[in-house]
C-alpha positions as CSV (number, residue, x, y, z in Angstrom):
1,X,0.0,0.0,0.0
2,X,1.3,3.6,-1.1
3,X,1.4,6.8,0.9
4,X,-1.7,7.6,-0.8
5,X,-3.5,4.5,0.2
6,X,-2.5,4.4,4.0
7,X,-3.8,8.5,3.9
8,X,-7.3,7.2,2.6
9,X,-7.2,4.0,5.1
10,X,-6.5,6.4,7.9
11,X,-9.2,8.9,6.9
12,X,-11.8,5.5,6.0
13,X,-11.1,4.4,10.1
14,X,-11.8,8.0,11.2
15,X,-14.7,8.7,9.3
16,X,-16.3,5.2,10.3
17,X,-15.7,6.3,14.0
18,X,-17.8,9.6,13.3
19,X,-20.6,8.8,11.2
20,X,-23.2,5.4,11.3
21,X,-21.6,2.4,9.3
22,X,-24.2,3.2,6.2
23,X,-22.4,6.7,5.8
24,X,-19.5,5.1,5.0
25,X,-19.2,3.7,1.3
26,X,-16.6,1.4,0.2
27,X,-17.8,-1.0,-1.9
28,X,-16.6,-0.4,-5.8
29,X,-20.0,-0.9,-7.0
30,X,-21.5,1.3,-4.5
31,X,-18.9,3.8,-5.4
32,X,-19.0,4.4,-9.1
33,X,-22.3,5.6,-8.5
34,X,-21.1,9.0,-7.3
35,X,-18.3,9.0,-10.3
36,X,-19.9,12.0,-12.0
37,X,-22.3,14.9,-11.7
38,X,-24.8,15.9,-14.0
39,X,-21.8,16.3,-16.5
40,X,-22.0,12.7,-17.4
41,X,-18.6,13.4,-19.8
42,X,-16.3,13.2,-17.0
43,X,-16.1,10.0,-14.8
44,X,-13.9,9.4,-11.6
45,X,-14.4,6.8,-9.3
46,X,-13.9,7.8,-5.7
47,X,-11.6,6.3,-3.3
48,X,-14.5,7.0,-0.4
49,X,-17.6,8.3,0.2
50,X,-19.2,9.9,3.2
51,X,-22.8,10.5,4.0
52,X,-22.5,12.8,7.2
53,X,-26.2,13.8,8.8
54,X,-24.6,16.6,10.5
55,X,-22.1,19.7,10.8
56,X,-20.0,17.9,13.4
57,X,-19.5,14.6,11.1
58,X,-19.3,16.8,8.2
59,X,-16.1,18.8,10.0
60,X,-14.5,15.7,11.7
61,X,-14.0,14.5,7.8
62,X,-12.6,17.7,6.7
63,X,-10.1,17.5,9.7
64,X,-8.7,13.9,9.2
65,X,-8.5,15.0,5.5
66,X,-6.4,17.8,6.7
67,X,-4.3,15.8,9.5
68,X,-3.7,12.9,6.2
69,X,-3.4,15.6,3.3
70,X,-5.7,13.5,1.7
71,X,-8.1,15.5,-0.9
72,X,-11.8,16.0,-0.5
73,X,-14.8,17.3,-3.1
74,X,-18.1,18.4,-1.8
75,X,-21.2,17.2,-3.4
76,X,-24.8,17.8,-3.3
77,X,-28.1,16.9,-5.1
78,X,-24.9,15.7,-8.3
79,X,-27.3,18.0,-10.8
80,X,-24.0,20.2,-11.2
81,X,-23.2,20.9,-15.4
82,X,-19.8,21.8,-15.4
83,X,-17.9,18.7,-13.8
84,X,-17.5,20.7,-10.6
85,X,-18.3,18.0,-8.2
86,X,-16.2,15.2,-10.1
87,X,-14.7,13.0,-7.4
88,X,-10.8,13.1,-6.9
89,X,-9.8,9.1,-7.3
90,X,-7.3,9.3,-4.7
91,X,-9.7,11.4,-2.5
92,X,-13.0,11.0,-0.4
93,X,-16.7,12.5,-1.7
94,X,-18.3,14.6,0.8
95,X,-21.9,14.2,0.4
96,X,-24.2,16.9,1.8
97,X,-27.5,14.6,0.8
98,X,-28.6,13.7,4.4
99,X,-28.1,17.3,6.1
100,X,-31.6,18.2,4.2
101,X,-32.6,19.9,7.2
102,X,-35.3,23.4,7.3
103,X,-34.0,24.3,10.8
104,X,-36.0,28.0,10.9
105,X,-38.5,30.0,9.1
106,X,-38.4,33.2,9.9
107,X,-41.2,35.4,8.8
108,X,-41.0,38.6,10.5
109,X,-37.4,38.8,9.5
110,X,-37.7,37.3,5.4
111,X,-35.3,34.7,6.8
112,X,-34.8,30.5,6.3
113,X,-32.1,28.9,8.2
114,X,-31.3,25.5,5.8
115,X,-29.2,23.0,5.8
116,X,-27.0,22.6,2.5
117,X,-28.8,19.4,1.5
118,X,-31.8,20.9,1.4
119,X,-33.6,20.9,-2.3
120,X,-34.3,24.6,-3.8
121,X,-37.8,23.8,-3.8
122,X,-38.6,22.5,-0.2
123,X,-37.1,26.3,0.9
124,X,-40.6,27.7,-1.2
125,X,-42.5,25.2,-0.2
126,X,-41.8,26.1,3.6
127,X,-41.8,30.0,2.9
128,X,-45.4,29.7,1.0
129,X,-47.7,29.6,4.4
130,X,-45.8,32.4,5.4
131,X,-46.3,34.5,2.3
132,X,-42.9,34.2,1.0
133,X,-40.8,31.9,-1.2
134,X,-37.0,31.9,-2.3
135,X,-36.3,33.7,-5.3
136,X,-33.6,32.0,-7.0
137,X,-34.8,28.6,-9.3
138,X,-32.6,27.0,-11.5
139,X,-34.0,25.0,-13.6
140,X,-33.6,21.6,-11.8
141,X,-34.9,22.9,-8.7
142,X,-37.0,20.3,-7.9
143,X,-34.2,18.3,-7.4
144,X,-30.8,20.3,-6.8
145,X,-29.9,21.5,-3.4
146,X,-28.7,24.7,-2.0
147,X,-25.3,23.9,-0.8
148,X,-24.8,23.2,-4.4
149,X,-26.7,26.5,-5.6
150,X,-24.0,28.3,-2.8
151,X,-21.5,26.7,-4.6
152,X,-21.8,27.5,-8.1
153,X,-23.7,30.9,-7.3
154,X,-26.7,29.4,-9.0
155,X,-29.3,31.8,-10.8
156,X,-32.5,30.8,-12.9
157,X,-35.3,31.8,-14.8
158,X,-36.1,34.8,-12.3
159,X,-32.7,35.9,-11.9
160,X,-33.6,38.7,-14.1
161,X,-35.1,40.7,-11.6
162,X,-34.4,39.1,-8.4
163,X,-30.3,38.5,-8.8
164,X,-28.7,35.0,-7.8
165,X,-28.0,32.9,-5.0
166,X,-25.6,35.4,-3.7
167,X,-28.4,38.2,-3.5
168,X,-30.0,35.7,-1.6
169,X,-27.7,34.2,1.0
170,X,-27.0,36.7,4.0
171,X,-25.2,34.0,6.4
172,X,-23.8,30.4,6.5
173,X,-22.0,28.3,8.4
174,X,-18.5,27.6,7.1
175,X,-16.0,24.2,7.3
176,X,-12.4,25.7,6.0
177,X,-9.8,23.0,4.4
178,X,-8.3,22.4,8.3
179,X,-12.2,21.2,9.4
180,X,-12.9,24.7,11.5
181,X,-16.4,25.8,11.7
182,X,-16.4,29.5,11.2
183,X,-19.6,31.9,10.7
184,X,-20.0,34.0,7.9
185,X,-22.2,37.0,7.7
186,X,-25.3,37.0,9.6
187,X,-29.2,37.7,9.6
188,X,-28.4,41.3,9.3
189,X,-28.3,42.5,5.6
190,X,-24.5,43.3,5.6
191,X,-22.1,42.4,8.2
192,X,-19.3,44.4,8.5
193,X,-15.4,43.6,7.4
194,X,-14.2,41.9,4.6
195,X,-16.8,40.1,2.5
196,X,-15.7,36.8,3.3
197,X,-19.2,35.3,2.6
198,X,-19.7,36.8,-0.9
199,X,-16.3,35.6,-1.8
200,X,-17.7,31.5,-0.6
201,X,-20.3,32.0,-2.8
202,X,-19.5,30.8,-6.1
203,X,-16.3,29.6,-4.7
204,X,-17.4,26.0,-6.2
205,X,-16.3,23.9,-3.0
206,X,-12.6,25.3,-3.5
207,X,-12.9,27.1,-0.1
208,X,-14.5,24.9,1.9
209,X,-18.3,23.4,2.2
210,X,-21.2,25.3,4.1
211,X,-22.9,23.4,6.8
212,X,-26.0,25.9,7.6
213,X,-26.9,28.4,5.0
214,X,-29.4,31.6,6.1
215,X,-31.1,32.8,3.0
216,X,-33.4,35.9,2.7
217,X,-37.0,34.9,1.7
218,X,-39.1,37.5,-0.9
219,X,-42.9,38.5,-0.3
220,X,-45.3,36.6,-2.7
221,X,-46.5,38.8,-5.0
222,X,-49.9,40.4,-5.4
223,X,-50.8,39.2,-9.0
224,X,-48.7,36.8,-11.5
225,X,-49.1,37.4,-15.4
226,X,-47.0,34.6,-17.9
227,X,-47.2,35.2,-21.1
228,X,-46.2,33.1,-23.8
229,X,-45.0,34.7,-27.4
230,X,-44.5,33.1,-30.6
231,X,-41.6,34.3,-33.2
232,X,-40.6,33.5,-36.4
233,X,-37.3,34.3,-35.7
234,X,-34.8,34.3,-32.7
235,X,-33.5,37.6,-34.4
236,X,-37.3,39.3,-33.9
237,X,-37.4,37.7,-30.5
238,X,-34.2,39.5,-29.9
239,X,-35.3,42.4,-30.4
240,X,-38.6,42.6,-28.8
241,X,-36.2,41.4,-25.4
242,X,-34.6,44.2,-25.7
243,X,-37.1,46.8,-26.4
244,X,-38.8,45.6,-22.5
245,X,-35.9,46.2,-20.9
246,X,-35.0,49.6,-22.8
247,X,-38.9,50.8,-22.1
248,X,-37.9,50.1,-18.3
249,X,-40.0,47.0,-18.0
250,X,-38.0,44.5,-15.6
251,X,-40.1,41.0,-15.8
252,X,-39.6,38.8,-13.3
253,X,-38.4,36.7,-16.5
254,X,-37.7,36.7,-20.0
255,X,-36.9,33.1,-21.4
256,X,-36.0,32.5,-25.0
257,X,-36.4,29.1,-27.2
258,X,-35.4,28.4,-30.5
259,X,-37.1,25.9,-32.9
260,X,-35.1,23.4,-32.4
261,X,-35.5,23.5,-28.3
262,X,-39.5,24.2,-28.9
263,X,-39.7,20.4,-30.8
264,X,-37.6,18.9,-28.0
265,X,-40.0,20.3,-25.3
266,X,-42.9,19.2,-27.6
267,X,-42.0,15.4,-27.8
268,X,-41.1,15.8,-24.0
269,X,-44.0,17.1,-22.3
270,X,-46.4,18.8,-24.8
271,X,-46.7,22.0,-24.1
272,X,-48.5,22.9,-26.8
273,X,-46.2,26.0,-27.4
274,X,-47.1,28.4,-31.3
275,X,-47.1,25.9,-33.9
276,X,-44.6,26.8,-36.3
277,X,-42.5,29.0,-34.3
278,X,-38.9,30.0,-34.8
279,X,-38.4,31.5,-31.4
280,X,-40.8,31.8,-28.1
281,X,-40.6,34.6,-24.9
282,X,-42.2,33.5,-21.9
283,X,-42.5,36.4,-20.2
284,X,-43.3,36.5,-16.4
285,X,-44.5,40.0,-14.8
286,X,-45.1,39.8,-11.1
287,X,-45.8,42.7,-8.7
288,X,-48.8,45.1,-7.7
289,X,-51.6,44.5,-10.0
290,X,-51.9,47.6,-10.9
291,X,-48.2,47.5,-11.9
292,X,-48.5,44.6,-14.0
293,X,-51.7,46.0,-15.5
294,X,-49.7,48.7,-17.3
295,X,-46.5,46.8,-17.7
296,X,-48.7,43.9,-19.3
297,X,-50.0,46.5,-22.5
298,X,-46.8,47.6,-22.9
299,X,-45.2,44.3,-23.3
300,X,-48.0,43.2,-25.6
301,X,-47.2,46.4,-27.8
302,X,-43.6,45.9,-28.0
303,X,-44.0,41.9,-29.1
304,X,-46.5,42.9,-31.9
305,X,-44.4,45.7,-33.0
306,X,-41.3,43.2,-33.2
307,X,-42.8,40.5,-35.3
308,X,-45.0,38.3,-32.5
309,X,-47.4,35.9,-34.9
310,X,-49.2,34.6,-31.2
311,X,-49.9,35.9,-27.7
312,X,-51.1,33.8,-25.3
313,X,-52.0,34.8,-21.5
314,X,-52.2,32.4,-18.9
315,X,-55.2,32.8,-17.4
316,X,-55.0,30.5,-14.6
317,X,-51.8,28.0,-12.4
318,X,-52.7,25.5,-14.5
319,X,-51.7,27.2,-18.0
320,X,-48.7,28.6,-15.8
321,X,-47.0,25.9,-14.9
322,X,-47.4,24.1,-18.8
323,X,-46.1,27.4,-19.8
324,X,-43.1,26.5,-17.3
325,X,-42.7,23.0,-17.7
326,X,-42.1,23.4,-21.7
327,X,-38.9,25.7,-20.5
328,X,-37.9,24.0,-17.4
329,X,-38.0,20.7,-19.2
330,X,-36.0,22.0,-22.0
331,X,-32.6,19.9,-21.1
332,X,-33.9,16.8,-20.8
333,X,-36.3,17.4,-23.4
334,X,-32.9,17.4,-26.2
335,X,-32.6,13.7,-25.1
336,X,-36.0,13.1,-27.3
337,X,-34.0,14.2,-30.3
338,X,-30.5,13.2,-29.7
339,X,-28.6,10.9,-28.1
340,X,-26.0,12.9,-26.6
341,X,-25.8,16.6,-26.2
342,X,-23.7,19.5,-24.5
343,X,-25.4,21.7,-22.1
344,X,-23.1,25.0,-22.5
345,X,-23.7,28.0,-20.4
346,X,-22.3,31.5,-21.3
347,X,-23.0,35.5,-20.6
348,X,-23.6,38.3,-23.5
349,X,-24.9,41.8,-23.3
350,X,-28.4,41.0,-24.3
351,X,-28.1,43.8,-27.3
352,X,-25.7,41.1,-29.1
353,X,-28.3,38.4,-28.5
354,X,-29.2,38.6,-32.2
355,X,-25.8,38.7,-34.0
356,X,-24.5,35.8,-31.7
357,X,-27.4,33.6,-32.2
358,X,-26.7,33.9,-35.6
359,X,-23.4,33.1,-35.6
360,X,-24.5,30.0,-34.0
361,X,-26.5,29.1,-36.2
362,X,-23.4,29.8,-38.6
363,X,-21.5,27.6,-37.1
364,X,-24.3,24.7,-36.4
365,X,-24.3,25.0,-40.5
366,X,-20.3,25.1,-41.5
367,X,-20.0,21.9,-38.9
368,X,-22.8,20.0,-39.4
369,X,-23.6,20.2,-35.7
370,X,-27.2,21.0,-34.4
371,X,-27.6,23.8,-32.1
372,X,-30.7,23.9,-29.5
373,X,-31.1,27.4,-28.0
374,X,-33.0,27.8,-24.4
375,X,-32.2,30.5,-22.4
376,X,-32.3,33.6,-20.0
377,X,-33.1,36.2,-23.2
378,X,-33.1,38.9,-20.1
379,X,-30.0,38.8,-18.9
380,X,-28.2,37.4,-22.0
381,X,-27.3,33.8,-20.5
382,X,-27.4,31.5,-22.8
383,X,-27.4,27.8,-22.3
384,X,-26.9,26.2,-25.8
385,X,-27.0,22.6,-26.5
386,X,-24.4,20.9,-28.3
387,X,-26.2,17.9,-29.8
388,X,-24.4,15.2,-31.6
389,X,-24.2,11.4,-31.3
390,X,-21.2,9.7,-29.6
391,X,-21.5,6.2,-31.5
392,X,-20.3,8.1,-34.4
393,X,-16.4,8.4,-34.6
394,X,-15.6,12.0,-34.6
395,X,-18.7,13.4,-33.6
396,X,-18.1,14.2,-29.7
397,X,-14.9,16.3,-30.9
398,X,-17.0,18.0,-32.8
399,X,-19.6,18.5,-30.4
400,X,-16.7,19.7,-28.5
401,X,-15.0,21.9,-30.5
402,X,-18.4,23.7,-31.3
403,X,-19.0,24.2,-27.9
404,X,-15.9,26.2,-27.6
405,X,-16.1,28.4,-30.4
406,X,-20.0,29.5,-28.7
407,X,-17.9,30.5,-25.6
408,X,-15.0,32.2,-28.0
409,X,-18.1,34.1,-29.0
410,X,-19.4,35.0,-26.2
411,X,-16.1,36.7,-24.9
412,X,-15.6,38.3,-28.5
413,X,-18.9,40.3,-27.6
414,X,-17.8,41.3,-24.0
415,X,-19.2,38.4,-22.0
416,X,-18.5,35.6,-20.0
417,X,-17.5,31.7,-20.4
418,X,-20.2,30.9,-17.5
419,X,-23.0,33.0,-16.6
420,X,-24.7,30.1,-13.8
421,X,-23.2,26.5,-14.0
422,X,-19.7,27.5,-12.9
423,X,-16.2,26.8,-14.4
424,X,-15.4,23.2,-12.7
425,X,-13.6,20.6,-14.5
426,X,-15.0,21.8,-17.8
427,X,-14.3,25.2,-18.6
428,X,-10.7,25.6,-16.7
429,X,-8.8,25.8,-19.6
430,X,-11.1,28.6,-21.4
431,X,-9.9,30.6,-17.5
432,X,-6.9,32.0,-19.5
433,X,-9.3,33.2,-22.6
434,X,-10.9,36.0,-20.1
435,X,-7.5,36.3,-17.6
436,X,-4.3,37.3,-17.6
437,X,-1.9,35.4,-15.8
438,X,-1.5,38.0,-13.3
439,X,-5.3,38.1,-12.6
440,X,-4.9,34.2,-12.6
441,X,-2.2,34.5,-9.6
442,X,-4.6,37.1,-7.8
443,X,-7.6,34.7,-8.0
444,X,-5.0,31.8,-6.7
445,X,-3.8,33.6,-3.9
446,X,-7.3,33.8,-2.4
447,X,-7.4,29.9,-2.7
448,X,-4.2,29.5,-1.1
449,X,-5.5,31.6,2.0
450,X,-8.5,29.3,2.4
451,X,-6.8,26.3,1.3
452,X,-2.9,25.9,1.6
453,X,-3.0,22.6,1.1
454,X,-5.0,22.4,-2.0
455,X,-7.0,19.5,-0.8
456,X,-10.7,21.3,-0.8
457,X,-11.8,20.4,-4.6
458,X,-8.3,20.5,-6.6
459,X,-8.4,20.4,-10.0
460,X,-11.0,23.0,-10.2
461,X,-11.6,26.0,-11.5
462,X,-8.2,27.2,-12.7
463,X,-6.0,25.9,-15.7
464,X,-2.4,24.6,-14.8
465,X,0.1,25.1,-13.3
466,X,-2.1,25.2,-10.3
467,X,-0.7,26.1,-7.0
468,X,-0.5,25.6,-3.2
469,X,1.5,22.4,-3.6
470,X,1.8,22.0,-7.0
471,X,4.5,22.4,-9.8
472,X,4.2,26.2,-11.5
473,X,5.5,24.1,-14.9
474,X,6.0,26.9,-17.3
475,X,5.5,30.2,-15.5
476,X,8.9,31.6,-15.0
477,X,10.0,32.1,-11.6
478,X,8.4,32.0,-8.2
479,X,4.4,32.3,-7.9
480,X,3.1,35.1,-5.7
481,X,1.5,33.1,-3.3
482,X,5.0,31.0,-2.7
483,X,6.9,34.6,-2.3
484,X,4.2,35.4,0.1
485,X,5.1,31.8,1.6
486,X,1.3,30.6,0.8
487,X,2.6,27.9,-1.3
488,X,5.2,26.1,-1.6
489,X,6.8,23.7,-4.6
490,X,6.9,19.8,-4.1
């Protein structure tokens, strides 16, 4: 047995002293069944798995990780799309499943006290008695949990108006790399010092893993309009997105489908959306009724001036959540019509929505590739799917290589390589794309402060030559972080 393997027997004895034998996997079988997320691409087995119920078994793990230097990647409901939670196969799986606990609902202050297992939904579903719910919804959030949605700073159809997870999250409990519990932030709206809290969120489990997370809860609102609006073209959709916006309309939501997306959602779960669309809006206004009154005629305005063949208002929950399900069905929906498919995620300014769906559909054309198009029109996040078939020699590289050139094209246009899904295993080398090397070094030299031993989720995030124990490889010279004695080289 290696070095490596005592470290993991040590840590197996430890953990099997803290947590009930059944939190404990380490049977191969048992084990490949946590060897991906929701990024099915990448595959790791696992050298353990834990299950703790609680914060205390949760830190006790952390800490014999530390004591061994063995590494350690959190994971939650595994819905995750960008290979963030992909196990380390020298390392143990931290799996927040069990700690699914609503501890506190607090009305009077528009506070939840969860714990990270939790799923996104069961938060609203607690809130709704109360006259509140949580904001932020990603589309799987009937099954993803909100230690993930801390981890990946997770947004959602509603995002538009409401912001993300991180608008959202006002305290949690914190496990650093060494297996400390520390508090951040509060159920104030903004504690004071160094936002160590905002800088967890979105961290993707390379800081650490939450143990209690205090989110602030919104007031349902008066009256709900969704309206769906049929297109005959994304470019006309487009437009009519961003003439809402410019009138100073803020929906709640404006989502975006393309023809190809519509047929997938279709087959799926027949939604019934316009027949013979190239492009649909479902637009969500939510507030005072008399507000959504007015904003309602002027939305309907500005999609007839802009090309809308079909309006269609839901008149009751029913025709609501049909309206929804078509959208939020959307990903698995592609697996009517293809095989296998890539579910990119990037950020433009929403005036280049047009020119870049069209050069999408460009390069859909020169490769031969189909291109579904679902997204958040609002905010300019698209989430395009890559669909090819990988019994075909050649076609996954493909698949691949358009995928990148959509994220190319959303930097080209001043956005970003991720707008909700997060960088993880899949989108570390497009880091450099966006960053200098310098900014790259900054970025690490918060890691190494949380993590000197880069044990909490390596691999992540960042291209190599990663840091904190590693080999720099080609940079020339010392690292900051080793000059500032954060890291040192093996």
């Amino acid at each position: 047995m290696g070095q490596a393997g005592a470290a993991i027997e040590a840590v197996t004895r430890r953990a099997r002293e803290l947590l009930p034998a059944d939190a404990v996997v380490t049977d191969r079988a048992r084990l490949r069944t946590y060897e991906c997320d929701g990024l099915a691409h990448y595959r790791v087995t696992p050298a353990l798995v834990v299950l703790p119920r609680d914060a205390a078994q949760l830190a006790g793990v952390v800490r014999a990780c530390a004591e061994q230097g063995v590494p350690y990647v959190a994971r939650g409901a595994g819905t995750g799309l960008s290979g963030g939670a992909l196990p380390h196969a020298e390392g143990v799986l931290v799996v927040t499943s069990q700690m699914r606990a609503i501890t506190d609902v607090r009305r009077d202050d528009q506070r939840a006290v969860v714990e990270p297992g939790v799923i996104n939904l069961d938060v609203t579903r607690a809130a709704t008695p109360h006259g509140y719910y949580y904001a932020p919804d990603p589309s799987s959030q009937q099954i993803c949990s909100i230690g993930g949605n801390v981890a990946e700073n997770s947004g959602g159809a509603h995002c538009l108006k409401y912001g993300f997870t991180t608008n959202h999250v006002v305290g949690a409990d914190f496990v650093t790399s060494a297996g400390e519990t520390v508090a951040l932030g509060g159920t104030a709206p903004d504690a004071p010092g160094y936002d160590l809290l905002g800088t967890v969120v979105g961290s993707e489990g390379t800081l650490g893993i939450v143990t209690s997370v205090t989110v602030r809860l919104v007031r349902l609102p008066e009256e709900v309009r969704t309206i769906l609006v049929g297109f005959e073209s994304t470019d006309q959709a487009g437009a009519a997105t961003s003439a809402i916006i410019a009138a100073g309309i803020v929906p709640a939501a404006i989502e975006m489908m393309d023809a190809l997306a519509i047929e997938a959602a279709e087959a799926a779960v027949q939604c019934n959306y316009p027949h013979g669309a190239g492009a649909v809006l479902v637009i969500e206004l939510d507030g005072a009724s008399v507000e959504v009154e007015q904003e309602y005629a002027e939305v309907e305005r500005l999609c007839t001036e802009n090309g809308a063949f079909e309006q269609r208002l839901a008149t009751d929950p029913a025709e609501r959540a049909l309206i929804w399900k078509g959208r939020k069905s959307a990903f698995a929906a592609v697996g009517r019509i293809s095989p296998d498919y890539i579910v990119q995620d990037g950020v433009i300014p929403r005036t280049a929505l047009p020119q870049v769906l069209r050069a999408i559909a460009d390069l859909s054309g020169t490769s031969g590739v189909r291109v579904a198009n679902v997204f958040h029109a609002g905010d300019g996040n698209l989430h395009p799917l890559v669909l090819f078939d990988d019994a075909v020699e050649g076609a996954g590289d493909a698949a691949e290589k358009v995928s990148g050139a959509i994220l190319d094209l959303c930097i080209e246009h001043g956005g970003s390589i991720t707008g909700e899904h997060g960088v993880g295993m899949d989108k570390a080398k497009y880091m450099p794309r966006m960053y200098t090397d310098e900014d790259l070094d900054t970025m690490q030299l918060v890691r190494c402060a949380f993590d000197p031993q880069s044990i909490s989720n390596p691999g992540k995030v960042f291209p190599t030559p990663r840091l904190c124990g590693e080999v720099p490889g080609r940079r020339k010279g010392a690292h900051p972080a080793q000059q500032a004695g954060l890291a040192e080289v093996f």
